[in-house]
N, CA, C and O atoms as CSV, one atom per row, in Angstrom:
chain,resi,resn,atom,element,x,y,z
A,1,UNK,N,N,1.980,25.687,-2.092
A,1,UNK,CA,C,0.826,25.240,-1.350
A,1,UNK,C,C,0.818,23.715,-1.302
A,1,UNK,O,O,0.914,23.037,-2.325
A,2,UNK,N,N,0.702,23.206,-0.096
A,2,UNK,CA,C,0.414,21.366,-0.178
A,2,UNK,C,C,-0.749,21.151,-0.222
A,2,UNK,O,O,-1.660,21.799,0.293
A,3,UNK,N,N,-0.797,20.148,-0.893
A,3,UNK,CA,C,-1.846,19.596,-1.158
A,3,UNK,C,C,-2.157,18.166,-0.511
A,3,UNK,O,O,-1.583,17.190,-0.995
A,4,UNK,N,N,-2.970,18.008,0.480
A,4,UNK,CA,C,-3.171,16.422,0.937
A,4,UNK,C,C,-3.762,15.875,0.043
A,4,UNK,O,O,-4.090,16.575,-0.915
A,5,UNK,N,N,-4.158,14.199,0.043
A,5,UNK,CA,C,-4.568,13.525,-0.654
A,5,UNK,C,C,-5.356,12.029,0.336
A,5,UNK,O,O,-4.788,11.310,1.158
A,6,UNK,N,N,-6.611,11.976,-0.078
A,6,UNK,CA,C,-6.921,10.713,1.051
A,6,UNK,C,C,-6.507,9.453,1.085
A,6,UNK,O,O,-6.606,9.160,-0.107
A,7,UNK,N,N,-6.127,8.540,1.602
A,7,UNK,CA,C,-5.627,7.512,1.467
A,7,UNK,C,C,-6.415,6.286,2.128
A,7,UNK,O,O,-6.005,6.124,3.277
A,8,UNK,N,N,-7.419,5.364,1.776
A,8,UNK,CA,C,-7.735,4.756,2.323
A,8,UNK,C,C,-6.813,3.414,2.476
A,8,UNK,O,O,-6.119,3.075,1.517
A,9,UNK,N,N,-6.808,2.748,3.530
A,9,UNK,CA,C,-6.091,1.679,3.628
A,9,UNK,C,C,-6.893,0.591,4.284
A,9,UNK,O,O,-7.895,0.950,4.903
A,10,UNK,N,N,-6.471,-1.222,4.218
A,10,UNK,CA,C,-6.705,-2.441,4.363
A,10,UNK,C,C,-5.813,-2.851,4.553
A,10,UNK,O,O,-4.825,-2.520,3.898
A,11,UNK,N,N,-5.740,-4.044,5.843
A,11,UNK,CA,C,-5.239,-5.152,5.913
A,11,UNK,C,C,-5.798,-6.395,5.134
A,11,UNK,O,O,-6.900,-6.832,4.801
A,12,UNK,N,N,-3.793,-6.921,4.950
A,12,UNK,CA,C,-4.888,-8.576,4.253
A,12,UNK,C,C,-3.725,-9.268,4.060
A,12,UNK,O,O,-2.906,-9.446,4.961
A,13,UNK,N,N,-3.594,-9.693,2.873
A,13,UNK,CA,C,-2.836,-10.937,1.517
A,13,UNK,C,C,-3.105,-10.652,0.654
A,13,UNK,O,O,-4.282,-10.424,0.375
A,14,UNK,N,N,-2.041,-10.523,-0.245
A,14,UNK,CA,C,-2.693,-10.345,-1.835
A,14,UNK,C,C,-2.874,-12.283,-2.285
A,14,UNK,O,O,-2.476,-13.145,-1.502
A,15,UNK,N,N,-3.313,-12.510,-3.198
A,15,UNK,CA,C,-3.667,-13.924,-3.664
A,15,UNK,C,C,-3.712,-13.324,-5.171
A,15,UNK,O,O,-3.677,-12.155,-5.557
A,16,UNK,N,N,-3.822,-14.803,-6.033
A,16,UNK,CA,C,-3.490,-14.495,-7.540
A,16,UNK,C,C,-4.586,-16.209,-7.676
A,16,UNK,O,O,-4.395,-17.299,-7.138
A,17,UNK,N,N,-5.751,-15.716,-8.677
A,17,UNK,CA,C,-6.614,-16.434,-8.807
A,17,UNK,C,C,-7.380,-16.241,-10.501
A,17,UNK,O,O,-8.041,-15.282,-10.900
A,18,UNK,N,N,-7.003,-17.522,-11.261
A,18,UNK,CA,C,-7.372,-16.915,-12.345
A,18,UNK,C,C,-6.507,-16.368,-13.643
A,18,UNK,O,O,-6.868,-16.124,-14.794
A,19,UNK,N,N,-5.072,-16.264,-12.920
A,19,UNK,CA,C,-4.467,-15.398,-13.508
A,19,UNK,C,C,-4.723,-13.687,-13.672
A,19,UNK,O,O,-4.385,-12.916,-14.571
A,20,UNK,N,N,-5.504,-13.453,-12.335
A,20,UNK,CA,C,-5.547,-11.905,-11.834
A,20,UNK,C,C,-4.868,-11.941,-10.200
A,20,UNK,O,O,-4.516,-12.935,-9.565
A,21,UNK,N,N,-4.827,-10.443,-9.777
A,21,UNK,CA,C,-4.088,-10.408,-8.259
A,21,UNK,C,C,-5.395,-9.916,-7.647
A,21,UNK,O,O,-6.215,-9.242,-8.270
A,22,UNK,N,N,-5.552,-10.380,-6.136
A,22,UNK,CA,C,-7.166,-10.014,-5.736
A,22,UNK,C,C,-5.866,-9.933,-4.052
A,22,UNK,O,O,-4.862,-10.585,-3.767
A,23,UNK,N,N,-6.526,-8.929,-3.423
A,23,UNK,CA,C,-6.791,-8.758,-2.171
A,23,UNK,C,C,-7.618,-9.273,-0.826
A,23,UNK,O,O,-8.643,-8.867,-0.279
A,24,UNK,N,N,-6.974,-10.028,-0.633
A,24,UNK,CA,C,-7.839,-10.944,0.878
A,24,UNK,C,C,-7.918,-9.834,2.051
A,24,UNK,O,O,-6.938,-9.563,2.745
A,25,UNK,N,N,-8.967,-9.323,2.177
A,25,UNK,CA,C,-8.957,-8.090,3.551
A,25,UNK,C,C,-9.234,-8.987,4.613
A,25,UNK,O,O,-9.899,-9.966,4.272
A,26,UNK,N,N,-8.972,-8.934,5.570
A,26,UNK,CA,C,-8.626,-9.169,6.726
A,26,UNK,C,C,-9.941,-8.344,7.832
A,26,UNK,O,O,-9.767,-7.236,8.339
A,27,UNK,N,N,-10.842,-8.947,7.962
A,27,UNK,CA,C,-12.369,-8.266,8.492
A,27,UNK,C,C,-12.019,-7.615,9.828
A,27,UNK,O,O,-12.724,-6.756,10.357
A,28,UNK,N,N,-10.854,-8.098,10.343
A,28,UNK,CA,C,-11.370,-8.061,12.017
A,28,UNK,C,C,-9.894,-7.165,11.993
A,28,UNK,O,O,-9.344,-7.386,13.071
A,29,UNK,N,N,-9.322,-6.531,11.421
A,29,UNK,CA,C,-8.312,-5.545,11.687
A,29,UNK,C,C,-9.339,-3.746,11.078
A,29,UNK,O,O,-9.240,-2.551,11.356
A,30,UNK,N,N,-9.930,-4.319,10.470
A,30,UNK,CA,C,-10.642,-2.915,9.992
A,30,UNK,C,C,-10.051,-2.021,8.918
A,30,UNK,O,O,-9.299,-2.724,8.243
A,31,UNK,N,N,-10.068,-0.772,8.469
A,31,UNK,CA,C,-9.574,-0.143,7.296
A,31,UNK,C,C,-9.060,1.388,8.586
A,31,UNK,O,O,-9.479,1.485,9.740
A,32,UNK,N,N,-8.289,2.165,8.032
A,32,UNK,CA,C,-7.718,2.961,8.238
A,32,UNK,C,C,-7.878,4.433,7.080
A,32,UNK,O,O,-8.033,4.167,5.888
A,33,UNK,N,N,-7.838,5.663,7.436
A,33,UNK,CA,C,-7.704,6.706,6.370
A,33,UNK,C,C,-6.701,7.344,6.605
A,33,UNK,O,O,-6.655,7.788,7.753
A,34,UNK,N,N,-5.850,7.575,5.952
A,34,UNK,CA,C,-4.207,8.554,6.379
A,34,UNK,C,C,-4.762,9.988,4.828
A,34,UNK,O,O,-5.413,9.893,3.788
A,35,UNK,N,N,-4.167,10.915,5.407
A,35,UNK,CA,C,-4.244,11.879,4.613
A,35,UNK,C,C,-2.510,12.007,4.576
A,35,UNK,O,O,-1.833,11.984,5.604
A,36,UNK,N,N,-1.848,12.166,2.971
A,36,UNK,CA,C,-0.560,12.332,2.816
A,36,UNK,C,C,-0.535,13.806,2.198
A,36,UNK,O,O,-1.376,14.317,1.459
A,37,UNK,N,N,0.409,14.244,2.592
A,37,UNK,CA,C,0.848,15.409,1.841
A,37,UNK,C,C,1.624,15.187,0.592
A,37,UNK,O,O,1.937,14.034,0.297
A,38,UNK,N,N,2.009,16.317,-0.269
A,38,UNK,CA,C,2.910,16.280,-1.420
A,38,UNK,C,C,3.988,15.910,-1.253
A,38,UNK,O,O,4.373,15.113,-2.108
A,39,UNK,N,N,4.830,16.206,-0.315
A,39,UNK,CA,C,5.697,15.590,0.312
A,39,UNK,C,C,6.281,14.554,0.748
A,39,UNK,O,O,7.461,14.232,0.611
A,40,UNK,N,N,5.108,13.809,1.499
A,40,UNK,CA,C,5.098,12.596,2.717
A,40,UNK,C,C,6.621,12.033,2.125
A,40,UNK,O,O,7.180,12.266,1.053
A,41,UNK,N,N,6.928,11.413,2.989
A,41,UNK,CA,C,8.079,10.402,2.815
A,41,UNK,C,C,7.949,8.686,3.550
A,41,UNK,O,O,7.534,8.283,4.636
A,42,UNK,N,N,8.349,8.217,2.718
A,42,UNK,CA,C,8.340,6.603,2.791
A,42,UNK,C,C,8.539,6.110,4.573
A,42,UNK,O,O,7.776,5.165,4.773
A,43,UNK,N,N,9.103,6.377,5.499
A,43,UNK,CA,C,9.479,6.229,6.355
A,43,UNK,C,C,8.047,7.119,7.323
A,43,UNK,O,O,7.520,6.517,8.259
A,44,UNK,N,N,7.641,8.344,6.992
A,44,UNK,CA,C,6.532,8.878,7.637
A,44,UNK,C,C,5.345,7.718,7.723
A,44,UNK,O,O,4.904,7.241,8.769
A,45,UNK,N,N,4.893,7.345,6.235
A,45,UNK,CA,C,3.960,6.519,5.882
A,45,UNK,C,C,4.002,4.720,6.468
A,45,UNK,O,O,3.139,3.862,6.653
A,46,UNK,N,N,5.308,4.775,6.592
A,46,UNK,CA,C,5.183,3.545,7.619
A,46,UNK,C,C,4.967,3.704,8.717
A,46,UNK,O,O,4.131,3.125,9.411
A,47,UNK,N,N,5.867,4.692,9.065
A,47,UNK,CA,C,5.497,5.176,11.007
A,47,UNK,C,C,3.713,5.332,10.936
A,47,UNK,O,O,3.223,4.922,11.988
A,48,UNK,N,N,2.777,5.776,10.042
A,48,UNK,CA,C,1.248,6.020,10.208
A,48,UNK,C,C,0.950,4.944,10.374
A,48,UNK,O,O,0.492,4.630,11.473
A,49,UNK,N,N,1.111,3.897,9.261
A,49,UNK,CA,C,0.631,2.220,9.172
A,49,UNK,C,C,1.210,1.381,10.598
A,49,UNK,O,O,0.540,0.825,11.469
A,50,UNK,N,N,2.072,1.460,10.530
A,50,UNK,CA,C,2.662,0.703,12.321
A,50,UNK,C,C,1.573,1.177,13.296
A,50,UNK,O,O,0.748,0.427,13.818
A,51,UNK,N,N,1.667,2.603,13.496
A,51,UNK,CA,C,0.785,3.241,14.813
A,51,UNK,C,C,-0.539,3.006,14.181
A,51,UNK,O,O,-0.951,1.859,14.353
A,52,UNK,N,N,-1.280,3.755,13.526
A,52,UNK,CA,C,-2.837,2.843,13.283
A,52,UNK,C,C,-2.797,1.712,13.297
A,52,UNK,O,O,-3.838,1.212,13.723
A,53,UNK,N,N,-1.942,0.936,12.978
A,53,UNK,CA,C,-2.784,-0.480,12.514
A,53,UNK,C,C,-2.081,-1.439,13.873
A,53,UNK,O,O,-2.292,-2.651,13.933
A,54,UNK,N,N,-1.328,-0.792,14.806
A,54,UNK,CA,C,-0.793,-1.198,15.849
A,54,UNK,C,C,0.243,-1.960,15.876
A,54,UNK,O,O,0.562,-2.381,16.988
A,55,UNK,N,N,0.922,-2.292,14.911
A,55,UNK,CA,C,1.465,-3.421,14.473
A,55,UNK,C,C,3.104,-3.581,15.446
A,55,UNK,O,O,3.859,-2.641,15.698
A,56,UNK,N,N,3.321,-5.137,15.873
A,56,UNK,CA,C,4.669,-5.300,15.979
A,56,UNK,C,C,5.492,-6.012,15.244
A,56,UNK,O,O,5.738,-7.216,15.314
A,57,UNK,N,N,6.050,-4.929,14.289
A,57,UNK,CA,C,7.009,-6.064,12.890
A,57,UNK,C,C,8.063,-6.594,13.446
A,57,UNK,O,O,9.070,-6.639,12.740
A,58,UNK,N,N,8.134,-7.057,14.632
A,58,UNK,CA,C,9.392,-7.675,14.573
A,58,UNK,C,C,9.879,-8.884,13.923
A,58,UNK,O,O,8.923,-9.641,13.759
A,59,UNK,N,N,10.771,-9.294,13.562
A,59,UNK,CA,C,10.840,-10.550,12.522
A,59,UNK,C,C,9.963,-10.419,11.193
A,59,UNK,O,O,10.028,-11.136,10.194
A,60,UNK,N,N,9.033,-9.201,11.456
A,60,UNK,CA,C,8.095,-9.508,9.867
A,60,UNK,C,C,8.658,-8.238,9.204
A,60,UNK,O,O,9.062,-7.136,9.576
A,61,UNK,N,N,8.423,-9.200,7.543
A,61,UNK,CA,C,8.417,-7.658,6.569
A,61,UNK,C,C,6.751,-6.959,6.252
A,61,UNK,O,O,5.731,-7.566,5.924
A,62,UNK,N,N,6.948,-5.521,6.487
A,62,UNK,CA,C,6.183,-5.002,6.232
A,62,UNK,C,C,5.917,-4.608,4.889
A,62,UNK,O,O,6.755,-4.069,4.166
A,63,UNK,N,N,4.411,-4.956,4.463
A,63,UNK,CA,C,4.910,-4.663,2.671
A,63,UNK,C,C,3.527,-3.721,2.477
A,63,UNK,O,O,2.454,-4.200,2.844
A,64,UNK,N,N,3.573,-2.424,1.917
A,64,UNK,CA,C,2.361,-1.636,1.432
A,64,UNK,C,C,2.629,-1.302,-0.177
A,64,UNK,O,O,3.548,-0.721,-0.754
A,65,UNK,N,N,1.338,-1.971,-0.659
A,65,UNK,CA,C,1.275,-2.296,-1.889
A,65,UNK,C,C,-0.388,-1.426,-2.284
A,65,UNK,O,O,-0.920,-0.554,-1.598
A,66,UNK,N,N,-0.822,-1.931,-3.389
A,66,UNK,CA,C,-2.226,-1.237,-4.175
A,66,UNK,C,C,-2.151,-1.522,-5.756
A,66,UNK,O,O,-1.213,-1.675,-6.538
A,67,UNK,N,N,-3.879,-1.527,-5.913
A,67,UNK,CA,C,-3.598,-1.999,-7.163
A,67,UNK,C,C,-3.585,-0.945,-7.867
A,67,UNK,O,O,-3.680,0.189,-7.397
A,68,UNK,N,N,-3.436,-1.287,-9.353
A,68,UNK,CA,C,-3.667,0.147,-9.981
A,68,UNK,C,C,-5.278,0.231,-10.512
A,68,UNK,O,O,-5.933,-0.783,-10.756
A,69,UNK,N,N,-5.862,1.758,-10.664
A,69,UNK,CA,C,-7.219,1.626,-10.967
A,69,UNK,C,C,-7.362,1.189,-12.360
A,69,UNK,O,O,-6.609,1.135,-13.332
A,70,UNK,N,N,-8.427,0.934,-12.156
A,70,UNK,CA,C,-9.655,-0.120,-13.348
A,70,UNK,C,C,-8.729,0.445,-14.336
A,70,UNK,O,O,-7.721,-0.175,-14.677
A,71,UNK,N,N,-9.025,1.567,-14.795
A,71,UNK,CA,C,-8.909,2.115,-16.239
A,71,UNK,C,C,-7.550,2.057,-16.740
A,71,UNK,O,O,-7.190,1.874,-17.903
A,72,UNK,N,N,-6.695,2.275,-15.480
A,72,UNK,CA,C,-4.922,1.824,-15.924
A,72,UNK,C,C,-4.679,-0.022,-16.001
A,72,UNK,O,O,-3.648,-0.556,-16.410
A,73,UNK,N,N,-5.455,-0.478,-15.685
A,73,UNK,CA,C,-4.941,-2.172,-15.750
A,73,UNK,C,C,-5.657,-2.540,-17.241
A,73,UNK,O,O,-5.219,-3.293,-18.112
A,74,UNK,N,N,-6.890,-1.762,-17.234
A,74,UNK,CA,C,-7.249,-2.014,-18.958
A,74,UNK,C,C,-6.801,-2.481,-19.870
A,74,UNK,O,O,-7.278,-3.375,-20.568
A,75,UNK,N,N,-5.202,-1.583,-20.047
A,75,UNK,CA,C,-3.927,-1.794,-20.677
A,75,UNK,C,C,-2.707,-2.582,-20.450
A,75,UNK,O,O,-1.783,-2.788,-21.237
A,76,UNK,N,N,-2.914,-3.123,-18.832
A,76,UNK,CA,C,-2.247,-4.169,-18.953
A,76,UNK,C,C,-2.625,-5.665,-19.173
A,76,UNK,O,O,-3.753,-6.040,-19.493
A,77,UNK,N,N,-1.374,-6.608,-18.930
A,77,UNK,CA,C,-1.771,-8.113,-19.010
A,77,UNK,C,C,-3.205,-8.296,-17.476
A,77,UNK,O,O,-3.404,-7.253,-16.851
A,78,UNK,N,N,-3.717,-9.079,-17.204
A,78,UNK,CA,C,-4.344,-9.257,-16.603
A,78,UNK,C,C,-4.039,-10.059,-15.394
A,78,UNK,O,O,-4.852,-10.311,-14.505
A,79,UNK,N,N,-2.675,-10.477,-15.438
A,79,UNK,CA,C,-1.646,-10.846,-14.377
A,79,UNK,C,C,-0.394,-9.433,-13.550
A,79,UNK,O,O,0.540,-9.329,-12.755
A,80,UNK,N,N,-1.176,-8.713,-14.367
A,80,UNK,CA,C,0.167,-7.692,-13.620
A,80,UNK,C,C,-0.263,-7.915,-12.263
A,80,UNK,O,O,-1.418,-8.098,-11.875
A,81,UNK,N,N,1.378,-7.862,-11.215
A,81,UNK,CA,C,0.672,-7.586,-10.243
A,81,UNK,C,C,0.780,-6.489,-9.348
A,81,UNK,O,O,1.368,-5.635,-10.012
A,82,UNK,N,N,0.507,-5.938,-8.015
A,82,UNK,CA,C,0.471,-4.903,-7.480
A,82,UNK,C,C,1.628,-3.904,-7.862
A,82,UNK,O,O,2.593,-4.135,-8.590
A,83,UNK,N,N,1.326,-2.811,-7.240
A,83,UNK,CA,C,2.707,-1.954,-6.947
A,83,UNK,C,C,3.393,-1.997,-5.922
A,83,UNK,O,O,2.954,-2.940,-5.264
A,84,UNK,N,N,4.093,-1.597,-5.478
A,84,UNK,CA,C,4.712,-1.626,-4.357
A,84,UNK,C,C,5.118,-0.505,-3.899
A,84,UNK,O,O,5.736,0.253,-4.647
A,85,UNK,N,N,4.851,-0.153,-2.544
A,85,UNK,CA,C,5.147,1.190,-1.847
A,85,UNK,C,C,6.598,0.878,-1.425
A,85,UNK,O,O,6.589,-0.075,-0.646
A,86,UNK,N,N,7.784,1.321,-1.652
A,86,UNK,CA,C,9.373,1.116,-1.313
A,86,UNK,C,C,10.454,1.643,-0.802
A,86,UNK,O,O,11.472,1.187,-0.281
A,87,UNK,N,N,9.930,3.000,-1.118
A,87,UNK,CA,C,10.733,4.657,-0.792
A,87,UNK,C,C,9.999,5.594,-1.420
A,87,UNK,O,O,9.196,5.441,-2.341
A,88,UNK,N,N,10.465,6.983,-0.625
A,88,UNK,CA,C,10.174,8.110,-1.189
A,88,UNK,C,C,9.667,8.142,-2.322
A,88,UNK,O,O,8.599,8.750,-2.241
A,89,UNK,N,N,9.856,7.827,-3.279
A,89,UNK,CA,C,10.060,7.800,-5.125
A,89,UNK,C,C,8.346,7.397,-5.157
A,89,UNK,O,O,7.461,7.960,-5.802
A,90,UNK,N,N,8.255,6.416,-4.377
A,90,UNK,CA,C,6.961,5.398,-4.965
A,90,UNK,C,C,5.957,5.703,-4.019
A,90,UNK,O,O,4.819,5.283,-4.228
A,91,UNK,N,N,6.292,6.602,-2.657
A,91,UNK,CA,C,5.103,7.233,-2.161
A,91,UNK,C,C,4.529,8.343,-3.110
A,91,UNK,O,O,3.393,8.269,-3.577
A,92,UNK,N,N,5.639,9.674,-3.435
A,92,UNK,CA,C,5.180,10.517,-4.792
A,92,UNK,C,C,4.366,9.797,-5.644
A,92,UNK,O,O,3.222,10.044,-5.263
A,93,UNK,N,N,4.337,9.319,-6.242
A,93,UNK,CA,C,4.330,8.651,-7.440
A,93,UNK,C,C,2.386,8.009,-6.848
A,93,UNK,O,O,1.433,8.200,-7.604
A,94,UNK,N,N,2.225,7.367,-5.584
A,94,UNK,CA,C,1.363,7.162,-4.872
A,94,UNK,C,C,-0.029,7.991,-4.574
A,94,UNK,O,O,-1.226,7.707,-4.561
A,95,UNK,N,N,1.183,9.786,-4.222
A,95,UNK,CA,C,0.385,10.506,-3.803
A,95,UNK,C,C,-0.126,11.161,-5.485
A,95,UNK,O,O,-1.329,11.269,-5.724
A,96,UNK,N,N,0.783,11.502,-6.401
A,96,UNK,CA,C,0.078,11.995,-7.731
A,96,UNK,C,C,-1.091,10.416,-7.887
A,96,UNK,O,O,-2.086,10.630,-7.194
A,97,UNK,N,N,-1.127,9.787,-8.199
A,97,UNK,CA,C,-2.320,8.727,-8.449
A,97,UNK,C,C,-3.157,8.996,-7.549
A,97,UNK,O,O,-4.328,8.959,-7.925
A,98,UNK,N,N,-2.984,9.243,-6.546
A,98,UNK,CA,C,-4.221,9.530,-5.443
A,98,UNK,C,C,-4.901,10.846,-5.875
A,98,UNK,O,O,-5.939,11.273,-5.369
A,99,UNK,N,N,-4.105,11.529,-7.007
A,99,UNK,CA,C,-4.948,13.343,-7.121
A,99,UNK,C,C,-5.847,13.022,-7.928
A,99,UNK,O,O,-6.819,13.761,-7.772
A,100,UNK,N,N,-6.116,11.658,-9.373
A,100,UNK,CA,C,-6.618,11.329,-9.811
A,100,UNK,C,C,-7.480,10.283,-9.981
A,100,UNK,O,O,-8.372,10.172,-10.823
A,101,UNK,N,N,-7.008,9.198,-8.752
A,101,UNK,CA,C,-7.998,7.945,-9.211
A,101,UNK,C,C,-8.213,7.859,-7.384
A,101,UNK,O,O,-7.707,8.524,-6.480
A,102,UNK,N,N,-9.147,6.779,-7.382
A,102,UNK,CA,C,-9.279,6.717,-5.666
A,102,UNK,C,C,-8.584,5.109,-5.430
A,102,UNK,O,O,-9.063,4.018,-5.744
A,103,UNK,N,N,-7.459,5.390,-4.850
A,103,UNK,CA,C,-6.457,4.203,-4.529
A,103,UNK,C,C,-6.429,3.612,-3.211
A,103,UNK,O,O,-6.171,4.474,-2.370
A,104,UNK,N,N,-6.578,2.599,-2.778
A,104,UNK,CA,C,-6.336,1.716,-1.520
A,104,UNK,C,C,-5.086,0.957,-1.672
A,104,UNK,O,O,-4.448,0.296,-2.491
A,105,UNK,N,N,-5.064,1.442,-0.323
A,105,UNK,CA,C,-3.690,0.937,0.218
A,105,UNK,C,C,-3.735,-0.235,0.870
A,105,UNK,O,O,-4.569,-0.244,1.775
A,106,UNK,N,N,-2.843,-1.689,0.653
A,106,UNK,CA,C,-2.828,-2.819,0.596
A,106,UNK,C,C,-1.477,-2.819,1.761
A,106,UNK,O,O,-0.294,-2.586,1.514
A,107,UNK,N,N,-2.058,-3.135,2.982
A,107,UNK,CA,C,-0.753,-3.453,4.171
A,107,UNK,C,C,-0.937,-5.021,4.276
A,107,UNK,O,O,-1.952,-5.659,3.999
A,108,UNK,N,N,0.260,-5.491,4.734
A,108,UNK,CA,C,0.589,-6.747,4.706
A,108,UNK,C,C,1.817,-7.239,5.410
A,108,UNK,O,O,2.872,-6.757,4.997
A,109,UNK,N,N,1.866,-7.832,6.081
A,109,UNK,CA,C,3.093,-8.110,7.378
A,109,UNK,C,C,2.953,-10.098,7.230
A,109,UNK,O,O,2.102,-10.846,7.711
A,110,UNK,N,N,4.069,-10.386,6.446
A,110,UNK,CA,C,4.379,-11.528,5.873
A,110,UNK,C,C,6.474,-11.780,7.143
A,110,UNK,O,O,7.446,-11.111,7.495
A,111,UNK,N,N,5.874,-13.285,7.254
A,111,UNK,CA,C,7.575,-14.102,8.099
A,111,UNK,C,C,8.432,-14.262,6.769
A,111,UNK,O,O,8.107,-14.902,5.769
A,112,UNK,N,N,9.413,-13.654,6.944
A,112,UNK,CA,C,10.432,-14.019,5.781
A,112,UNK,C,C,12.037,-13.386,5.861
A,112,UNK,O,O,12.368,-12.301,6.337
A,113,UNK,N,N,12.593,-14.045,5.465
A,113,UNK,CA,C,14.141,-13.663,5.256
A,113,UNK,C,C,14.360,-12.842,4.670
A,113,UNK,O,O,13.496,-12.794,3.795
A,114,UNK,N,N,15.476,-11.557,4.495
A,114,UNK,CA,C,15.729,-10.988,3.536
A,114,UNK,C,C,15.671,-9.721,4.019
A,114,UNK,O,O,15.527,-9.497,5.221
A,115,UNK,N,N,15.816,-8.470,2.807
A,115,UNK,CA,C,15.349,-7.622,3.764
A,115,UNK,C,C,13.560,-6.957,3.339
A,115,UNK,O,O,12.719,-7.362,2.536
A,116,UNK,N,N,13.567,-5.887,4.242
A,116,UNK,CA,C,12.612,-5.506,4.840
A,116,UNK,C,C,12.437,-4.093,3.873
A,116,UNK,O,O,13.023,-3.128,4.363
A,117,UNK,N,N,11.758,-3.832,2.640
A,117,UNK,CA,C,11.517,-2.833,2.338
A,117,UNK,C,C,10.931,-1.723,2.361
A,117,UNK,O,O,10.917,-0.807,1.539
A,118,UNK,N,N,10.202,-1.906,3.835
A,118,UNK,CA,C,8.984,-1.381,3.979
A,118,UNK,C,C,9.445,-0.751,5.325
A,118,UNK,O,O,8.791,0.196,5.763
A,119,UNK,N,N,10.512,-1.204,6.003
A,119,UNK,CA,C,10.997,-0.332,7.132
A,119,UNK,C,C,11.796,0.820,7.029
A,119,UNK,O,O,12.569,1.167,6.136
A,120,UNK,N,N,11.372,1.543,8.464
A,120,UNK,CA,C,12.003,2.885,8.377
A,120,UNK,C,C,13.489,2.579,8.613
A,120,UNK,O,O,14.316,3.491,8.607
């Protein structure tokens, strides 16, 4: 049986203030909800974020990141910073945290060299 999971998502910047990581949302792009399955795959979840959020990455890397909830950073340094959505591996890994905590998804389309981990 699959199981979906809700996914809310934001545009923005992450920023580091303090020696914590904070999220700059981006007002005038709005938030998005994707429902993932047990399944989903890394390449699905970008194709959702491109088409909702309209985006043309050309020249940009696309990066979907999130923090971890309250009660898991407890235990860390207070500089950790995000996760990173990368492949398959780390959408799973995404969607089990989503069965338990309520996670936002951090999109971000940054100019840069290199490659692109976030493309299909």
């Amino acid at each position: 049986m699959q199981i979906m999971v809700c996914l809310a998502s934001v545009y923005g910047a992450w920023t580091i203030r303090d020696r914590k990581w904070y999220f700059e949302v981006d007002k005038t792009r709005g938030g998005r909800m994707f429902y993932l399955q047990d399944d989903c795959k890394h390449e699905e979840l970008v194709e959702m974020v491109v088409n909702d959020y309209m985006l043309q990455v050309n020249g940009e890397l696309l990066e979907l990141s999130y923090p971890l909830p309250a009660a898991m950073m407890e235990k860390l340094p207070t500089d950790s910073p995000p996760m990173y959505v990368t492949n398959d591996r780390q959408v799973g890994s995404l969607v089990e945290l989503c069965k338990e905590h309520v996670v936002r998804l951090c999109v971000s389309t940054r100019v840069g060299m290199g490659r692109n981990y976030d493309e299909p």
